[in-house]
Phi, psi and omega in degrees: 000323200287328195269259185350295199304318174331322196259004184248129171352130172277126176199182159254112185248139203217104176265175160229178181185137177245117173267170194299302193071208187212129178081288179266133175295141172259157171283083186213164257200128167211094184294051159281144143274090177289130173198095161084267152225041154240160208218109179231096204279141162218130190239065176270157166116335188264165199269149198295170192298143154311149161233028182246080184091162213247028203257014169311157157219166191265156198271325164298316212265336157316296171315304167297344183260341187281316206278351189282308173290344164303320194291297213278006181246334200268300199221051159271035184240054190231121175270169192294154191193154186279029184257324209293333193235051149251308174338292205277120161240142180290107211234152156196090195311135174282120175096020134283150201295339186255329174237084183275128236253142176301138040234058190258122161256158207278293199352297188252068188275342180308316189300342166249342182261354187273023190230343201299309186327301173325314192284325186283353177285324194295280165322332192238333158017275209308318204255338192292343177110214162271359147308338151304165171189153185278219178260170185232195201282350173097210204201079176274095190274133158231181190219128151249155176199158205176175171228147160204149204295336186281348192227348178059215207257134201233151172221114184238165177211154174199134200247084195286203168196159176279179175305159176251158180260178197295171180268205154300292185226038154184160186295172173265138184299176189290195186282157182208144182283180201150122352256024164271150166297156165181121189267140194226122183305135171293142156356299182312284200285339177275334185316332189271341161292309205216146176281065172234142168241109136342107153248340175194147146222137193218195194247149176283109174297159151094356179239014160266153185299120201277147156177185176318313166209121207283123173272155205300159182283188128236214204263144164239154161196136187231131159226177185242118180278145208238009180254232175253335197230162182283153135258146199265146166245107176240123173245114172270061148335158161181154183079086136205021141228355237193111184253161191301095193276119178309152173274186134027057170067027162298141164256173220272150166281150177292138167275172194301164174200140188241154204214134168228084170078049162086348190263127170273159196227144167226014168235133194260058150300154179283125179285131181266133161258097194289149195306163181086307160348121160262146145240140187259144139214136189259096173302140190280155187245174193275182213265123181277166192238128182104166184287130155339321215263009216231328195296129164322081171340288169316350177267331135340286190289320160307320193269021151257321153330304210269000178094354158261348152259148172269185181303295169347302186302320198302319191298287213292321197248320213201017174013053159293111169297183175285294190304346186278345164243067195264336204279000000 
């Protein structure tokens, strides 16, 4: 690690960045020092804990999410051992949204530390290489739970993600999970779980960030509830104020947007969902990375073939004519 940091400019590097929070945008803030073969992170600057929603995070959970993106640009084919992080030290101001003081609550702390990465890539970019990458479409956890007769009393989950944003040198993956593990239930099994129908999850056209290399799409998936009793719906949204921000003159993936019987909604207490009911939600996709003017035209025409941009989109973001994909 020490060998790694060594080889990267000594400087100072510094992002900010703003996410969704809950009610109110959160802030967050990152001051690195690369100096010699230490690394010294400081997140003064981000805004203090909430007491709007659980999206608080704890100063271990802080640490661990600051250290992660460090394991993965410098030295990831190394497995983990505690030596690999004494080069980085850690700064995280107290009764701040990252080092939140008991009784602040934690629960839904992903929603803010699944963003940290961005910011130090966001800071670190110019030196990290192709290891970087711009923000992405996020992390949507929902929940349904309920009694219903065919199924008695049910609890289902699904944790989807958004676009990865784009790289140095390739586009951002399609949603994948990042930078938590999260296994995301198929479709099949909550249907079978739960009195719900699928109409569609699919990839959202039209909802990556244009650049030089394009961040990853995200998603839409909508079902319907098919059963006799209400159900409660709880969602942790995220990218649906606040956008998925492009790197070195990528511009941002479109945000997200959630639909409950067609009406868009932006604040999330759990919601009773009565038979008959929809929910939509179009996840945001990632940010792109590189100048616009720079993207490869044939990759333009493929990624229309392939259905993620439309003609339009193409017109609009990259001022791809209509006639150029007559071929």
């Amino acid at each position: 690690m020490r060998q790694r940091i060594a080889a990267l400019p000594n400087g100072v590097y510094e992002y900010g960045l703003d996410i969704d929070g809950y009610i109110d945008t959160v802030h967050l803030h990152a001051r690195v020092e690369v100096r010699d073969t230490d690394i010294f992170v400081d997140f003064s600057g981000t805004s203090a804990e909430s007491y709007k929603g659980a999206i608080n995070s704890s100063y271990n959970s802080t640490l661990a999410s600051t250290m992660y993106p460090f394991k993965c640009a410098l030295v990831p084919e190394i497995p983990n051992n505690e030596a690999l992080f004494r080069p980085i030290h850690v700064t995280i101001p107290e009764r701040s949204i990252l080092n939140a003081k008991f009784p602040i609550a934690v629960k839904a702390r992903a929603k803010t530390t699944n963003n940290l990465n961005q910011v130090l890539f966001g800071a670190l970019w110019p030196v990290f290489g192709d290891h970087a990458q711009a923000c992405n479409g996020a992390i949507w956890p929902w929940v349904l739970r309920g009694v219903e007769a065919d199924y008695g009393n049910y609890l289902v989950d699904m944790l989807p993600h958004g676009g990865r944003g784009g790289q140095p040198s390739m586009d951002g993956m399609l949603p994948v999970a990042y930078p938590n593990n999260s296994t995301i239930t198929p479709c099949e099994i909550l249907e079978s779980q739960a009195p719900i129908l699928f109409e569609c999850k699919e990839l959202r056209i039209d909802s990556a960030g244009a650049g030089q290399y394009r961040g990853g799409l995200g998603q839409v998936i909508s079902f319907t509830h098919v059963g006799h009793a209400p159900m409660i719906f709880s969602l942790t949204p995220d990218r649906i104020t606040t956008l998925p921000l492009g790197l070195a003159g990528g511009r941002p993936g479109k945000i997200g947007e959630v639909y409950i019987n067609g009406q868009k909604t932006f604040l999330f207490p759990a919601i009773e969902l009565l038979p008959g009911d929809k929910v939509e939600l179009h996840i945001a996709g990632g940010g792109g990375f590189g100048e616009v003017s720079k993207r490869d035209k044939d990759a333009i025409l493929r990624d229309i073939r392939l259905g993620y941009v439309s003609k339009e989109g193409a017109r609009a973001n990259y001022g791809f004519e209509l006639k150029d994909t007559s071929s």
